[in-house]
LUMTORDREN-243620 format. One record per residue: x, y, z of N, C-alpha, C in turn. Coordinates in steps of 0.001 Angstrom, whole numbers, plus 500000, padded with zeros to 6 digits. Last residue first. Example, Ala and Ser with C-alpha at 12.3 -4.5 7.8 and 13.67 -1.06 7.14 Angstrom:
BEGIN
512850497750507080513670498940507140512900500030507870;513190494310507800512300495500507800513200496700507800;
***
This chain:
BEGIN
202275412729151628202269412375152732200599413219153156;204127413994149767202513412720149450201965412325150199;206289414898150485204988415944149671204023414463149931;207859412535151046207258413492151972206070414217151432;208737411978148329207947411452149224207071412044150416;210359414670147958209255414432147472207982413078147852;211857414361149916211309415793150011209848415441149455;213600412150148786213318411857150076212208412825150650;214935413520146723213832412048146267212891412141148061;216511415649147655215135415574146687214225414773146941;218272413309148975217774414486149559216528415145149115;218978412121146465218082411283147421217495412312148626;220645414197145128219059413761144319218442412406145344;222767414248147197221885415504146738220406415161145836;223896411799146626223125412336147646222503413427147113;222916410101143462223467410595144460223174411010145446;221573408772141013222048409881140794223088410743142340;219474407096142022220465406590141420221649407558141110;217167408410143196217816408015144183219110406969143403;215596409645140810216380410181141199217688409843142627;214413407301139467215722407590138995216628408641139854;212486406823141955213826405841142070214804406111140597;211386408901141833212061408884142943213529408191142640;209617408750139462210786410006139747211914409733140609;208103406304140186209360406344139058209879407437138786;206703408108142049207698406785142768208723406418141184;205452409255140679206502410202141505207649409210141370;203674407818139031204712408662138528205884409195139329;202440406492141744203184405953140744204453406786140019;200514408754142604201554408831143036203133407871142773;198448408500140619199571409703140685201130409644141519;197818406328140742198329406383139841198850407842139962;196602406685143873198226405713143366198663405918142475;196126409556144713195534408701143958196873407757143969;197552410887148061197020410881146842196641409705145938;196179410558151142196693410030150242196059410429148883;195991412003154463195694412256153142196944411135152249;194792410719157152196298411170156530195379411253154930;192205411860159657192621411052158560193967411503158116;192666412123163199193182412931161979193726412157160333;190239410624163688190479411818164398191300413024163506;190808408171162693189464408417162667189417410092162835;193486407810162925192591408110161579191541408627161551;193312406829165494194109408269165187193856408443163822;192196404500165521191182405506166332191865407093166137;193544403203164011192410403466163187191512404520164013;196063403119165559195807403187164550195013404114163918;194590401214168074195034402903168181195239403667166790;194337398885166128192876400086166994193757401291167263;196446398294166168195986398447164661194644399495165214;197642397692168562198701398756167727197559398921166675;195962395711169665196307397179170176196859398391169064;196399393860167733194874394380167966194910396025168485;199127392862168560198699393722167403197601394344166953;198623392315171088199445393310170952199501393946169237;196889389955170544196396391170171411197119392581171371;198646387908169655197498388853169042197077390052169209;199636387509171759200935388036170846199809388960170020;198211386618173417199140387935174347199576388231173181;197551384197171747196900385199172535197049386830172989;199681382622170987198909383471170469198223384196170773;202543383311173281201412382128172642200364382820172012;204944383866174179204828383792172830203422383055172451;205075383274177322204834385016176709204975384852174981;205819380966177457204275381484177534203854382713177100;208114380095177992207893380172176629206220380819176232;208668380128180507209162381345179591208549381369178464;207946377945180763207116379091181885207403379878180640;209993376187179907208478375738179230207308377179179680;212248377089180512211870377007179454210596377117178907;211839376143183446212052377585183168211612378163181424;212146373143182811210791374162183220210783375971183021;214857373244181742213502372716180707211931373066181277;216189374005184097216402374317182777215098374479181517;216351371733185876215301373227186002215571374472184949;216612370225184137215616370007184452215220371246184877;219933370631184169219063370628182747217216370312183072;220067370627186744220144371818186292219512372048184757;219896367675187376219005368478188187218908369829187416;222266366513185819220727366005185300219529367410186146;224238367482183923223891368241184776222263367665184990;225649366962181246226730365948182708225615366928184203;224241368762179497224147367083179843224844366197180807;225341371138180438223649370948180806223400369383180563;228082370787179368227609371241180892225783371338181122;227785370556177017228050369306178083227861369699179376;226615372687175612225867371554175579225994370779177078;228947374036176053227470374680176605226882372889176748;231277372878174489230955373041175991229800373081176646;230240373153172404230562371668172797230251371671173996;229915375693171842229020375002171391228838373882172509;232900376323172530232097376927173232230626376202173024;233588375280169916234371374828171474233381375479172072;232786376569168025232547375542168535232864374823169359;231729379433167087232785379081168038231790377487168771;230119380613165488230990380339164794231846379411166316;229408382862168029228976382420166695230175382556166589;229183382569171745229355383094170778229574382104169572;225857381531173341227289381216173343227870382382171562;223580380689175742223982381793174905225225381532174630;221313378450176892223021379308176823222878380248175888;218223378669178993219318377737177902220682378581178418;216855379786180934216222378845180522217033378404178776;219727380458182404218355380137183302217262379406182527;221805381064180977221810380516182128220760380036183166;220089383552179105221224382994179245221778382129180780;217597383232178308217509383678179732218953383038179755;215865383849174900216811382599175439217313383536177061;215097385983173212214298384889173292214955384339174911;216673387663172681215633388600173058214662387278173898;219168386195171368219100387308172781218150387967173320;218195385296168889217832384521170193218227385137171759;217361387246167158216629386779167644216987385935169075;220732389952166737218474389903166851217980388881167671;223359388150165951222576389162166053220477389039166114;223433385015167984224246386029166699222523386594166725;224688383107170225223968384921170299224227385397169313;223562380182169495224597381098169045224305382138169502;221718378033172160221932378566170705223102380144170680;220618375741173421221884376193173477222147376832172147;216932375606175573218128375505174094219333376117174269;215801373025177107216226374444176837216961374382175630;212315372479176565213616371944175738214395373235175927;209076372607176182209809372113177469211439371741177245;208048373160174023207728371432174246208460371264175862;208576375650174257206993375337174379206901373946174296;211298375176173330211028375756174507209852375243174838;210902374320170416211474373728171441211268374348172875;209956377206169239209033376027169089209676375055170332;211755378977169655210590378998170781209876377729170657;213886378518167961214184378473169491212781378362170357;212130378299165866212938376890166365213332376809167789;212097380964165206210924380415165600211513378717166265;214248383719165583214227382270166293213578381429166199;214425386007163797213853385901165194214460384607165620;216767386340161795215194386990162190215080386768163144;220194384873162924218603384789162943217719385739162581;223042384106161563221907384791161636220894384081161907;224799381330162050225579382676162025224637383812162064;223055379428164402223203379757163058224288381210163187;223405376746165901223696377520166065224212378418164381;221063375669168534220798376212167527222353377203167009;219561372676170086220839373502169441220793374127168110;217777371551172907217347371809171491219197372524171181;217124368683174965218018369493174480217724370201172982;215767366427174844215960367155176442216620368240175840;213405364684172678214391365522173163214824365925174535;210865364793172125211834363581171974213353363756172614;209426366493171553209518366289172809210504364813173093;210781367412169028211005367992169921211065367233171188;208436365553167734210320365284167856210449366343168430;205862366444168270206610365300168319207890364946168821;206578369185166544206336369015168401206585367729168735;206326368822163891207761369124164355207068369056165948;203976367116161716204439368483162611205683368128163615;206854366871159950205480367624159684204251366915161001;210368367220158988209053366373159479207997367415160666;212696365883156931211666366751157137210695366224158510;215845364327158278215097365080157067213688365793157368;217400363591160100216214363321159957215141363428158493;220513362882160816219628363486159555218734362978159474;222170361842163138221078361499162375220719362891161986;224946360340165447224295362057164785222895361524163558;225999358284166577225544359393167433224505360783166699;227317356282164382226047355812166035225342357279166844;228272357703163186227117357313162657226399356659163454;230965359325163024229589359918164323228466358778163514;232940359852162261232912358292162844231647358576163526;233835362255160823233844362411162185233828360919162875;232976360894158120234495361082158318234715360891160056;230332360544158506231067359297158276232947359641158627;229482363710159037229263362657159991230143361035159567;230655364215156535231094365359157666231132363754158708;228765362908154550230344362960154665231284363124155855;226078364542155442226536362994155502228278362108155698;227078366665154888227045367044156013227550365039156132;227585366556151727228402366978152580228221366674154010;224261365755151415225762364570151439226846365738152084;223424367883152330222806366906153048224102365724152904;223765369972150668224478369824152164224054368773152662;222163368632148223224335368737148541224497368900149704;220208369268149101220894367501148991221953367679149070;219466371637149348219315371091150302219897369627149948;218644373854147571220073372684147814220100372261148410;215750374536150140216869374899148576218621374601148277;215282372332152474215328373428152088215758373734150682;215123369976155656215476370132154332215445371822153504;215201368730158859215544369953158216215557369692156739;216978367972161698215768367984160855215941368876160029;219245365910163773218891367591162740217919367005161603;220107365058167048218910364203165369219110365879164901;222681362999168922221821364483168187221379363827167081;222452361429171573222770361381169876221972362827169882;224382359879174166223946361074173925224047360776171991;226790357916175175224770357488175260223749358650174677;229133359227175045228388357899174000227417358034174092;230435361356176221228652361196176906228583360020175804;232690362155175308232680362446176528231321361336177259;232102362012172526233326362020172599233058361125174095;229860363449172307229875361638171754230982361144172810;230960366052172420230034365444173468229917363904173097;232503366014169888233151366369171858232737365787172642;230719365821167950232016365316168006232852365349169437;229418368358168062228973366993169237229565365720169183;230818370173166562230644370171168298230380368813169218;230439368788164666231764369293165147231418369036166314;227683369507164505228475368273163756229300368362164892;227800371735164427227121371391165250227553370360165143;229212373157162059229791373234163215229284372544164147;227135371948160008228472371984160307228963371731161583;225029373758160625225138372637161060226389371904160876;224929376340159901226038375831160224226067374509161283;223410377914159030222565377425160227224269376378160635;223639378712156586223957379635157736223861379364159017;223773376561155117224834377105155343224519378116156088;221068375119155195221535375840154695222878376296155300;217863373029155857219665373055155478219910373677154549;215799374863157817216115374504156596218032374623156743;215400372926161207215278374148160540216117374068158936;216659371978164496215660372353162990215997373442162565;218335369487167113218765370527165973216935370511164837;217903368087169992217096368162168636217726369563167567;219990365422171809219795366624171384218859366912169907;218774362960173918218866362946172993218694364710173033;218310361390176687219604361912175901219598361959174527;215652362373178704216264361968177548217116361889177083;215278363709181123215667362233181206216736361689179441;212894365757180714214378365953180895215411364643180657;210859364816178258211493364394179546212410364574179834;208679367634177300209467366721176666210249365888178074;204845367855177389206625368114177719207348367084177349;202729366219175380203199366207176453204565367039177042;201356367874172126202473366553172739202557367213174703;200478370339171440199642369388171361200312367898172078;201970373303172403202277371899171326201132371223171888;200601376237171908201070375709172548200721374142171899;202114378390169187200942377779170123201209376583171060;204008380956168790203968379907168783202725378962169748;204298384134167395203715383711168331204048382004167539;206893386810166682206139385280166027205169384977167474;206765389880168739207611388873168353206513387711167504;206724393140167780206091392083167788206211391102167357;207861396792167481208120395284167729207367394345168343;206993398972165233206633398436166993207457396993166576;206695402022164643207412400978164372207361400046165778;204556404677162700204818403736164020205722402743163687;205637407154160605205105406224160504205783405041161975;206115409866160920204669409328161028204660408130160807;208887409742159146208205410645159653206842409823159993;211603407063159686210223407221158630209337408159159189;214591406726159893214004408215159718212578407963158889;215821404255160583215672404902158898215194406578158619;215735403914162977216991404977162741216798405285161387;213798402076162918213537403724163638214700404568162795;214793400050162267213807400776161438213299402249161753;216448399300164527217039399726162852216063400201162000;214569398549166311215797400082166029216061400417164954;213336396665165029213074398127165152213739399305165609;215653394830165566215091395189164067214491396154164365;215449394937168414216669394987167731216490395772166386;213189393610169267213582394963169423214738395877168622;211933391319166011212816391759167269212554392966167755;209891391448164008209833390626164763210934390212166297;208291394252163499208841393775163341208851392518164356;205982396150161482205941395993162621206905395174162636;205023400173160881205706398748160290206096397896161750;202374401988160067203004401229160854203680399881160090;200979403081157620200994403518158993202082403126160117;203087404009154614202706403048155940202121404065157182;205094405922153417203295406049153171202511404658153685;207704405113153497206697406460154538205138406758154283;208164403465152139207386403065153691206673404195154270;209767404295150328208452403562150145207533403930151252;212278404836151158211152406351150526209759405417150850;213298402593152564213299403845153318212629404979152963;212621400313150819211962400858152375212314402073152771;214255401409148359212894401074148319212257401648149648;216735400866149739216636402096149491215108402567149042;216706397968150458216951398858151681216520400272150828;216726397231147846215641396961148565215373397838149928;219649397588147217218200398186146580217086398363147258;220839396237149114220652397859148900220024398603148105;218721393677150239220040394250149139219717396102149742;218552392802153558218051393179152764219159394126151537;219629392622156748220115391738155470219524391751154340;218553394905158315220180395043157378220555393590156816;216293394065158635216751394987157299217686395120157069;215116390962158694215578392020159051216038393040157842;211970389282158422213251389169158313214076389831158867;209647389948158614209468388496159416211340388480159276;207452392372158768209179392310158644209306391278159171;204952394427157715205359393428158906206405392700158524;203104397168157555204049396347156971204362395736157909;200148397962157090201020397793157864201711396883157052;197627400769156976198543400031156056199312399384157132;193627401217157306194819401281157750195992400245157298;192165401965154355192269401103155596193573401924156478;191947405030153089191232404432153410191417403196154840;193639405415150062193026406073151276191937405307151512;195071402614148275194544403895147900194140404846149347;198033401476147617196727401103148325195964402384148049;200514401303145944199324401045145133198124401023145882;202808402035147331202998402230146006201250402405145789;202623400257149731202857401380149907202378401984148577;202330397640148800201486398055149251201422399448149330;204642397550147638203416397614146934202550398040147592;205912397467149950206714398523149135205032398197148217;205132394847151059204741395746151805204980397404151026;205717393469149229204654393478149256204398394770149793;208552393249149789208467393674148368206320393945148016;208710392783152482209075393950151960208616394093150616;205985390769153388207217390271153162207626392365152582;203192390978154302204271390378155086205225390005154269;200502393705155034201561392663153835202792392486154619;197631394051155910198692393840156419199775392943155670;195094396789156355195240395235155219197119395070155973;191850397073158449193688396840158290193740395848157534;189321397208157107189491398315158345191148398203158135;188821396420153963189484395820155285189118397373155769;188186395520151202187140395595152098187512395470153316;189558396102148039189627395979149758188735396251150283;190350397677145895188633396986146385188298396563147256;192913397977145567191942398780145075190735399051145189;193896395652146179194053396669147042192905398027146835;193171394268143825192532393895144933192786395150145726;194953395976142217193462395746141782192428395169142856;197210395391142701196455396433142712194881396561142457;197448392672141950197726392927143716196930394281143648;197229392433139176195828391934140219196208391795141769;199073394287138474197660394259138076196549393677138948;201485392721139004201435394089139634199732394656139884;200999390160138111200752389969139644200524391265139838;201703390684135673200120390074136206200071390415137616;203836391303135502203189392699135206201618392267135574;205128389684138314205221389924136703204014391033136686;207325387082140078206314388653140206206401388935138683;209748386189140658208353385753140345206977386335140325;211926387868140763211362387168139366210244386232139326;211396388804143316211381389599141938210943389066141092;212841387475145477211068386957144763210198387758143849;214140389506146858214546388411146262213443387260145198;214044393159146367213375391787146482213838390351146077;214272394730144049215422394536144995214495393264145629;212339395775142141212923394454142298214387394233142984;209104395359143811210554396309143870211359395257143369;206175395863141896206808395194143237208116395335142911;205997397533139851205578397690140871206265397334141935;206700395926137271207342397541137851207104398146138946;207527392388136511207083393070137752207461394809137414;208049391525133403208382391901134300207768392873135313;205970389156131581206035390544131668206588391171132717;204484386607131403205616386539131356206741387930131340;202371387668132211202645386251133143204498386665132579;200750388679130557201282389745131173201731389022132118;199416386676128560200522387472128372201329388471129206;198715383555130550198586385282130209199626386146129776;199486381366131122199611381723130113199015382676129834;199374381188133759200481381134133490200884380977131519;196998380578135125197188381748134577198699381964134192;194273378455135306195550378544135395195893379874134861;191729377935135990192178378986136120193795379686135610;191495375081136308190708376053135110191040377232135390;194915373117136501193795373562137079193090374680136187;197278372084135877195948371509135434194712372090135757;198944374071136943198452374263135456198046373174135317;198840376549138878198444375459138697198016374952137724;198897379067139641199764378487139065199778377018138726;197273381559139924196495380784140002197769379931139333;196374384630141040197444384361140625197431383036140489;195181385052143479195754386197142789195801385741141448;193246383427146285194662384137145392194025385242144735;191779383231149618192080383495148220192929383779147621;190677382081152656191523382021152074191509382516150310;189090382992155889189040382955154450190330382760153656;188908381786159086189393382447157663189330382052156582;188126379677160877186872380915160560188008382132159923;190938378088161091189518378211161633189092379826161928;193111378046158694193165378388160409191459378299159937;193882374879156425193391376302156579192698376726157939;196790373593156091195221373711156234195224375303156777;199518373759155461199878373894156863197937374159157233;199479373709152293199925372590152953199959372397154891;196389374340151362197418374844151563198011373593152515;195628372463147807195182372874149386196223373504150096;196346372429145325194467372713145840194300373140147217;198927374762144346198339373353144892197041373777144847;199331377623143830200454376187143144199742374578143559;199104380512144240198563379101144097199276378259143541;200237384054145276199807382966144483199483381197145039;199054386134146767199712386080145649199908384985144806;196910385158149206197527384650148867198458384998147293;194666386965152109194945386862150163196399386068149450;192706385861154662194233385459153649194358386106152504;190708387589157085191209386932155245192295386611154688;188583387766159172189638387819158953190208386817157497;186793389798161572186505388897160459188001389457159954;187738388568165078187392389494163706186781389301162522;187688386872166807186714387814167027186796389001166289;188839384444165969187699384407167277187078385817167303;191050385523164148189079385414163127188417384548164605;193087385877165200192303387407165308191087386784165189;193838383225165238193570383961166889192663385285166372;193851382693162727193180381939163172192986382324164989;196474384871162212195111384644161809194084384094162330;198324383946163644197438384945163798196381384837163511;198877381703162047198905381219163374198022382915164106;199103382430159284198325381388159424197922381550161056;201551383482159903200818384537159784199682383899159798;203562381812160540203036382308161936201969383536161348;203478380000158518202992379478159502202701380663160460;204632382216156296203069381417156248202967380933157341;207085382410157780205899383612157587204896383282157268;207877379524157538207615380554158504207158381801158399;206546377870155366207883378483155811207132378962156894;204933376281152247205375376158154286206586377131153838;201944377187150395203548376481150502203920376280151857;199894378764150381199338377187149798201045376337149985;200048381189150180199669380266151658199455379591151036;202824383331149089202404381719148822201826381262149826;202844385829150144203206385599148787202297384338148359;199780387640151381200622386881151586201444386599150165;198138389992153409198185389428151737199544389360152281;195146390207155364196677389702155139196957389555153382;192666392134156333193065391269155212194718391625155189;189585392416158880191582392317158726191979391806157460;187583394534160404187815393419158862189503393898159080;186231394265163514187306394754162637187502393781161484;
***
């Protein structure tokens, strides 16, 4: 099977580059398998390149480099393709619309697979007949604008399959009403760490993940303001940098000098690869007001680390064995935070069979079993194509519609009822 991913940035870090990197390099044991990258900004990608894939752009941003393309006139030319409900609108331009289509156009895949919505809406928009389409949702949809939400719901129907990273999120993609098109849930995969388990023994808690205000490290602060309180010998470390990331970093700094926590709490700042410090740990804490999925909750688990994270919506209720391999506690509530914690640190035998349960559990995310489940979904796929191809019209025909659609889905219900008829026709 030829597989081609098209990605925004594999030359940057986040989490949709790491766990689509982390497929990748499981399908290409026994596919042939390709990165396409939207764009370039470095020589090398910062998380290397998976074993026996290919890597290429688009889009070439590197301006010492002979390609650079940031002085093409159609560089500075607003995106019409890629949606601009999308938060990564404005980095999209009438270049990128040109040479995403243009590859799609020439594809050499059995399954091409775009991972972010505004790709996956292109994809929809511009692939022609032929591979099989999938969209793949590393986020959720009800935190997507209402533009963007109104994009997926005509766009998509010219997907085979969209795949997500909760059960949760595919409800919500079911309830969109996409005729024919599959919706499966398929959680991140995480590999197994390269470090030893971590030692129950430790007193030390591990907070990750980008500083941002949703992750409300804040409150974590707070919380272990209790446990210092109660346990001295106990420090929490938070890792983590991100976009503004300095202002919360002195605020939080502030937070910790006011609290008196400077023997107990540490700001780590970044750090590359993250299993290390994990196993540094006995304790992982997570408590954001939202998750996508969790990848922090599983990365700690697979070092052997239960975790005490927020039950806010989707990811870590699907992840976490409330009472068996971490807590579950309600968001925003830091008394409850404080608590969870102290009752697995005043608990040496229970936080131990805590951190094995953890480490068993964490097996059903390892690349393998996770691969395999998308191998499944993309062969059944291509074996119901094979049997009853779907007809697609030309893109550039079906372009015109899609700028019918979206004046007519500005106009009301009755002209999204239309808009919604006429997608369908293309089907």
């Amino acid at each position: 099977m030829r597989i081609s991913f098209l990605l925004h940035n594999g030359y940057h870090i986040g989490g949709t580059i790491r766990t689509t990197f982390t497929l990748a390099a499981q399908l290409a044991t026994r596919h042939e398998v390709e990165i396409v990258s939207v764009f370039r900004h470095r020589d090398d990608p910062i998380l290397g390149l998976p074993a026996g894939v290919t890597l290429r752009h688009l889009v070439d941003l590197r301006k010492d480099g002979p390609g650079y393309d940031g002085g093409h006139p159609d560089f500075r030319r607003p995106a019409r393709v890629f949606p601009r409900g999308d938060g990564r609108w404005r980095q999209y331009s009438a270049l990128t619309d040109a040479r995403i289509g243009a590859h799609l156009a020439s594809v050499a895949a059995d399954v091409v697979v775009a991972t972010r919505p505004g790709l996956n809406v292109q994809l929809a928009r511009q692939a022609p007949r032929g591979p099989v389409l999938i969209g793949q949702e590393h986020l959720i949809l009800d935190g997507h604008s209402y533009r963007l939400r109104r994009d997926i719901a005509h766009e998509y129907a010219l997907l085979d399959a969209v795949t997500t990273v909760t059960e949760a999120d595919a409800r919500a993609y079911r309830a969109l009403g996409l005729p024919g098109v599959r919706v499966d849930a398929v959680p991140n995969s995480v590999p197994a760490p390269g470090v030893p388990p971590a030692d129950p023994a430790a007193k030390v808690v591990v907070a990750a993940g980008r500083l941002t205000p949703v992750k409300r490290y804040d409150l974590l602060i707070d919380a272990f303001a209790e446990v210092a309180a109660a346990r001295p010998d106990w420090k929490l470390r938070i890792y983590g940098t991100g976009d503004a990331s300095d202002n919360l970093k002195r605020t939080l700094a502030r937070q910790i000098e006011r609290r008196e926590l400077g023997a107990h709490v540490f700001l780590m700042g970044t750090a590359h690869p993250m299993e290390p410090e994990w196993a540094k740990g006995s304790l992982a804490a997570v408590t954001s007001r939202r998750e996508s999925f969790g990848m922090t909750i599983v990365e700690a688990m697979r070092c052997g680390l239960p975790v005490v994270s927020t039950d806010c919506p989707h990811g870590p209720g699907e992840i976490i064995e409330d009472g068996v391999d971490g807590r579950l506690v309600p968001v925003d509530d830091t008394a409850a935070v404080g608590a969870a914690l102290l009752a697995l640190i005043n608990d040496d035998e229970g936080r131990a069979r805590a951190a094995k349960a953890a480490l068993a559990a964490s097996e059903r995310f390892d690349p393998v079993p996770i691969a395999a489940r998308h191998e499944a979904i993309w062969t059944e796929l291509a074996a119901e194509a094979a049997v009853r191809p779907r007809t697609r019209s030309h893109p550039r025909g079906r372009a015109a519609v899609h700028r019918a659609v979206g004046a007519l889905l500005d106009t009301g219900y009755a002209a999204k009822a239309a808009a919604g008829r006429l997608v369908r026709r293309l089907r």
